[in-house]
C-alpha positions in Angstrom: 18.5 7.0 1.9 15.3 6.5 0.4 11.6 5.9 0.9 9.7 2.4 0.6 7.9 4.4 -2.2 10.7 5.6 -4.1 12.5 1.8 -3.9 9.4 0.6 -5.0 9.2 3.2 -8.2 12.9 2.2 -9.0 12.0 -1.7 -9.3 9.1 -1.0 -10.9 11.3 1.2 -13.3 13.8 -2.3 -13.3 10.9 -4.5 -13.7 10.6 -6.0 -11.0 7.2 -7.1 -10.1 7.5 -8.5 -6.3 9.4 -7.9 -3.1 9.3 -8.7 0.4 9.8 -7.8 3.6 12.6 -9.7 5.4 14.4 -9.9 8.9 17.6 -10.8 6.6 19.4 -10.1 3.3 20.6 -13.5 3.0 18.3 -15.8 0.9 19.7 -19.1 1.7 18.1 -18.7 5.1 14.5 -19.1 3.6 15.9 -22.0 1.8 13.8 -24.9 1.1 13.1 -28.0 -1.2 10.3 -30.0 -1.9 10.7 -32.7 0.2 11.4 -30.1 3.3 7.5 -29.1 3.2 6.2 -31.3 5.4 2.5 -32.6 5.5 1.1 -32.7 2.1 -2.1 -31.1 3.2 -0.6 -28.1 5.3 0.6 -24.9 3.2 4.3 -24.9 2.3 6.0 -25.0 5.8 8.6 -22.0 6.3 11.4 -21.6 4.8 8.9 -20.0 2.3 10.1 -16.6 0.7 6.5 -14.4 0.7 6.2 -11.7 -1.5 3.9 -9.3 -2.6 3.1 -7.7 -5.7 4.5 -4.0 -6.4 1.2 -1.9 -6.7 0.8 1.6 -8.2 -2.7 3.3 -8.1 -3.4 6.2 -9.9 -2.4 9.2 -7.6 -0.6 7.9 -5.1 2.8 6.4 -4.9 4.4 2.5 -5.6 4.3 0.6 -2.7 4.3 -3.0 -1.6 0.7 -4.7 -1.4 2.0 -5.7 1.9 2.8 -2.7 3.2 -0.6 -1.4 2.3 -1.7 -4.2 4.2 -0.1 -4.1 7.2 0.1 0.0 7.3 -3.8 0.4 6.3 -4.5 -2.5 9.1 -2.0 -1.2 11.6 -0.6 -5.1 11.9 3.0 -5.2 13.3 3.8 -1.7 12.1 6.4 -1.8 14.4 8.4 -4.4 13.1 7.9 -4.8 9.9 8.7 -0.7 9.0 12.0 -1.7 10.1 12.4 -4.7 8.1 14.8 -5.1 4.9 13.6 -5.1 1.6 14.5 -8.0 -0.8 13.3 -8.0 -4.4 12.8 -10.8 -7.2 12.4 -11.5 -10.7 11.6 -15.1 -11.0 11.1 -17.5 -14.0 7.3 -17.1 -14.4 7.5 -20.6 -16.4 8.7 -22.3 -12.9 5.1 -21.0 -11.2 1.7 -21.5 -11.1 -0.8 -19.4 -10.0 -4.2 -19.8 -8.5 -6.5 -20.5 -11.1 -4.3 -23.4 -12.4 -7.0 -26.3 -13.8 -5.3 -28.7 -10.7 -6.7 -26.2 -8.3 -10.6 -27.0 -9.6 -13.2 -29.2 -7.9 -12.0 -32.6 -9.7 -7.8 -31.4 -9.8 -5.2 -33.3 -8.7 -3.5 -30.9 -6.2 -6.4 -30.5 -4.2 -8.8 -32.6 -1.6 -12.5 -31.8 -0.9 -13.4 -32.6 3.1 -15.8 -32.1 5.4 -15.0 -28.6 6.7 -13.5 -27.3 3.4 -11.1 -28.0 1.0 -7.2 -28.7 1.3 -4.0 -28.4 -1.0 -1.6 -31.0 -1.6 1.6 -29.0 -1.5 3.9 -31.4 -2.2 2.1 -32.5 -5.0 1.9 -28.5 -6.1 6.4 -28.3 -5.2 7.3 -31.8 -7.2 6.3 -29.2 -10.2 6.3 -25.4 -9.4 9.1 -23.9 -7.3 6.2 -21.6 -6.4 2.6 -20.6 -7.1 1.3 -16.6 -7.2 -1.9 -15.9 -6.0 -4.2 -13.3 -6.4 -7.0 -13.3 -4.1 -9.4 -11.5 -5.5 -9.5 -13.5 -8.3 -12.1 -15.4 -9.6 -11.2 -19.0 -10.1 -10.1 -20.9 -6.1 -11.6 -18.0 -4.2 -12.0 -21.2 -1.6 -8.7 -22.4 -1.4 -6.9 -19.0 -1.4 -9.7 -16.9 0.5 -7.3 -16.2 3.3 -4.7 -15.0 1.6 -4.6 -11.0 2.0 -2.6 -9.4 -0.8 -1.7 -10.5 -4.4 1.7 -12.9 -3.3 3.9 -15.2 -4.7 5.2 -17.7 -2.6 8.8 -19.5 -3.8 10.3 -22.6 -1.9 12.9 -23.5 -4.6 15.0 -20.2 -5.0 16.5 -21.8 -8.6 13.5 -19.7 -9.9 14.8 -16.9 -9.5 16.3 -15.1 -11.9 17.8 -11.2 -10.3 17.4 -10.0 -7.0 17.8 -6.5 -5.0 18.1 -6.0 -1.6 18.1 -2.8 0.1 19.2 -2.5 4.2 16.9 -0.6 6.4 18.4 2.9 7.5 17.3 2.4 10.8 14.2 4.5 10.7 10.5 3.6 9.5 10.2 2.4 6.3 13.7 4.4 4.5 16.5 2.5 3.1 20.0 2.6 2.5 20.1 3.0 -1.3 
């Protein structure tokens, strides 16, 4: 059995750069295609795999941006420390990230209203099978402001390119290894 912090350390070590936190190992269940995303103005409707970025600060241990997150805010500690882990390595040419020129003012994947500004998904999935965002980046602050931790969102799972899973041992945040 092993830590979230040690798992993380060994994907970093296998380069991975994302993972996520999942009620199931199976990824067909978060299956989903462009023309399943519903609305074109509403973000990508589940079955969306979310991930977050694999961080590593100087002096403490590898961890999941999410898990930082959701430990540091206390949000559904509960469930998600006894979530699996599910890790990806996707084909970075297949996604676009947040400060992609169609993102701008004038771009094509996005819509300026009244109360503030929207993304065409659908537009955004007829291209990318996903988009990473970084929210503290300069660039869309606007479009992506609530988005809490550097992600990467994938709706078409031909993208991806290795995967690891690892079963939680049935205690907080340790997995079978």
């Amino acid at each position: 059995m092993s830590s979230i912090h040690q798992v993380c350390e060994r994907m970093l070590a296998e380069g991975f750069e994302y993972g996520s936190m999942v009620r199931t190992l199976t990824i067909s269940e978060y299956d989903s295609t462009p023309e399943s995303m519903g609305r074109p103005w509403l973000k990508p409707r589940a079955p969306t795999l979310w991930c977050s970025r694999i961080i590593s600060y100087e002096g403490s241990e590898p961890t999941l941006d999410w898990h930082s997150f959701v430990v540091g805010e206390e949000f559904m500690v509960d469930t998600y420390s006894k979530s699996h882990l599910l890790f990806v390595k996707v084909d970075k040419s297949r996604i676009t990230f947040e400060s992609d020129p169609c993102f701008s003012k004038d771009g094509l994947w996005r819509k300026e209203t009244e109360n503030f500004p929207l993304i065409h998904w659908s537009r955004v999935a007829s291209q990318y099978a996903g988009i990473t965002v970084n929210p503290g980046a300069k660039g869309c602050r606007d479009l992506f402001s609530l988005w809490d931790v550097d992600s990467l969102a994938i709706w078409d799972y031909t993208c991806v390119t290795d995967m690891r899973a690892f079963e939680n041992a049935g205690s907080d945040w340790t997995y079978v290894v």
